[in-house]
C-alpha angles and dihedrals in degrees: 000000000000136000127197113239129168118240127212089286106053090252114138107226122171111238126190132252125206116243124251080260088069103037102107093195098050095044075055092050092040093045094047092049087042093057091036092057085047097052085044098049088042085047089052090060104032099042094059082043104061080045082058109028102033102030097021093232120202116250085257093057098048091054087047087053095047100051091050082068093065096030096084091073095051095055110026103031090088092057104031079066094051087049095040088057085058101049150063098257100202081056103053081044085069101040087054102053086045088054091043096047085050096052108038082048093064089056089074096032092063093044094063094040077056098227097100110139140174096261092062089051094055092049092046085048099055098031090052083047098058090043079063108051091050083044082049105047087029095068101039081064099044098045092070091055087047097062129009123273091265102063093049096097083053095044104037074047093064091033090055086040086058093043093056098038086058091041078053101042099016087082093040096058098036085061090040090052094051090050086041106056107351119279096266090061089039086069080056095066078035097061087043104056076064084060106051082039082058100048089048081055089051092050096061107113093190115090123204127232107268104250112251105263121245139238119291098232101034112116140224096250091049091061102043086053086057096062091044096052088043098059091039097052102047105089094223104040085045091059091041096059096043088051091051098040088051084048092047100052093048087045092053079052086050091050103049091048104043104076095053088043087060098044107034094028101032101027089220114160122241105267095035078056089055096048088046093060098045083075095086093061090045092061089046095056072050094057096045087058108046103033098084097063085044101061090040086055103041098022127270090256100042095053093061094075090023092068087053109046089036120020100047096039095097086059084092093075095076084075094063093053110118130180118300123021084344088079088073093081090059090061079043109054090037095054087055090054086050099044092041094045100050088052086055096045089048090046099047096040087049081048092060103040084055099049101035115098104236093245088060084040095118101022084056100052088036088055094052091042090052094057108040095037089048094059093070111084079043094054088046092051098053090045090059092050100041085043079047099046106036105019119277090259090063103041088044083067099043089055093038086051096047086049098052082042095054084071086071091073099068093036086065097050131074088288090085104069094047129078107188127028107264114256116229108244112253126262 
């Protein structure tokens, strides 16, 4: 890969730059996210099961647990914006695998001390969940001041491979630990995956740029109005949250459906079940690795409302899957959402790192993550009451069908009349 530079003379030369694969400070930033998504996806499993296992929680307190989990980003990603943009982010990273390692620490400890308790686990729970959402929206805004504009649609590529491959193994190994060592000790490997993520942030040579600081009396409400009113007035961000909020809250429906499609339509077993639905993840490790080529070939914009309409339409097909060999369409059409949905989500992150001014960095990423991410339960719910009210095979295509349409929404926007993301002029 090569860049053009002057030398002392005027003279333009092309000088080489190292690949992703060379560059010491972002391996450290992929291997500490990548530890980071695993200790979150292992979190997701042990920590339910020591509710289960350890206290013998109801039914009811194991759903409450499970939903504080995913409460954080309902109610902090607005601000943690608002903070990220204020602060050095390799910096709160760390701050947030230190905290993480500290809290889910106390979960074994209690239990040996024997004075662990539901109420611990819902504050653990909630508190782990917030560490998350500022380590989330954090290293989305670090990671454009760490390589140049140009290398984002590789980077954010092995960053979403990562992601999936934990969303894939990160259950695998939560349930293999408990059976391993208990589920209290499980939290322990847990804790520690925080700390390696902590020492791959420490490593990091490169230092940003320290934020400008704000007014004195400018409060928090005033800048988290900034980065709404910054995603919602752009004309393309503003048609790319509302895609992916669309997508996500079809794909909550999907969710929510699948696995009683597959039992009570398709008469498939538990683990085949498990193995079935894997099959999602394994599309998206698909996706990171391929979107990059794909972009290069049809264009990095294009290829935003390209991955929707095309590539996802086969998804369908789950739908049509009926008992026997027939169950194969439904692995297949939901390893071509995954696959399709990862290159989108590769394609539109890498479009707003590249069109976000440095100072909105983090409100900006807070505000979309507040949306899309908001529409799930949602989804979820709705997907219970259609499956409820018309049959799950019908209300599977109806969600299958809304999330290949959301993808209407960029097409008809300035998107489609561009075929790469614009490059800021150099400075």
């Amino acid at each position: 890969m090569t860049e053009v530079a002057n030398d002392s003379q005027g003279v333009e030369t092309e000088v080489e730059r190292p690949s992703l694969w060379r560059q010491r400070d972002f391996i450290l930033l992929w291997s500490g996210q990548t530890l980071s998504e695993v200790g979150s996806a292992v979190t997701r499993v042990a920590l339910p099961l020591v509710a289960v296992v350890v206290l013998d929680a109801s039914t009811f307190q194991v759903g409450l647990l499970t939903a504080a989990t995913t409460l954080a980003f309902a109610l902090f990603a607005l601000p943690a914006g608002a903070i990220v943009d204020r602060h050095r982010k390799r910096s709160l990273m760390i701050v947030c695998d230190l905290l993480r390692l500290l809290i889910l620490g106390s979960v074994p400890l209690a239990a040996a001390l024997d004075v662990l308790t539901m109420g611990q686990l819902y504050v653990v729970a909630l508190a782990a969940g917030v560490c998350t959402v500022f380590f989330d929206v954090s290293y989305q805004s670090y990671l454009p001041s760490l390589i140049r504009t140009d290398e984002l649609m590789a980077a954010n590529g092995k960053l979403g491979t990562t992601q999936s491959l934990a969303q894939l193994g990160g259950p695998s190994l939560g349930g293999g630990l408990v059976a391993l060592v208990g589920a209290a000790m499980a939290i322990v490997v847990d804790a520690l995956s925080y700390a390696l993520s902590m020492l791959a942030m420490l490593g990091i040579r490169r230092r940003e740029e320290p934020p400008p600081p704000p007014p004195a009396d400018e409060p928090l409400s005033r800048r988290i109005t900034e980065g709404l009113r910054f995603v919602f007035g752009h004309p393309i961000l503003r048609r790319v949250v509302i895609c992916t909020g669309t997508g996500n809250l079809f794909g909550g429906m999907t969710a929510a459906l699948a696995m009683v499609f597959l039992v009570r339509e398709l008469h498939v077993g538990p683990a085949l079940t498990g193995l079935i639905l894997a099959g999602s993840a394994i599309g998206g490790i698909l996706g990171g690795v391929f979107a990059g080529r794909l972009a290069e070939r049809v264009g990095s914009a294009r290829i935003i409302w390209m991955s929707v309409l095309v590539f996802s339409a086969p998804q369908v097909i789950a739908a049509a899957a009926w008992e026997g060999w027939g169950t194969l369409l439904f692995p297949l059409g939901w390893a071509s959402a995954g696959f399709a949905y990862m290159v989108y989500n590769i394609a539109q992150v890498t479009y707003r790192q590249s069109v976000t001014p440095p100072e909105l960095m983090g409100r900006m990423n807070a505000a979309v993550r507040w949306v899309v991410w908001g529409t799930m339960p949602i989804g979820s719910l709705l997907g219970g009451a259609l499956g409820s009210l018309i049959g799950v095979r019908p209300a599977l295509v109806v969600a299958f069908a809304g999330s290949w349409a959301a993808g209407w929404f960029v097409f008809f926007s300035p998107l489609r009349r561009m075929r790469d993301i614009p490059r800021p002029e150099a400075g």
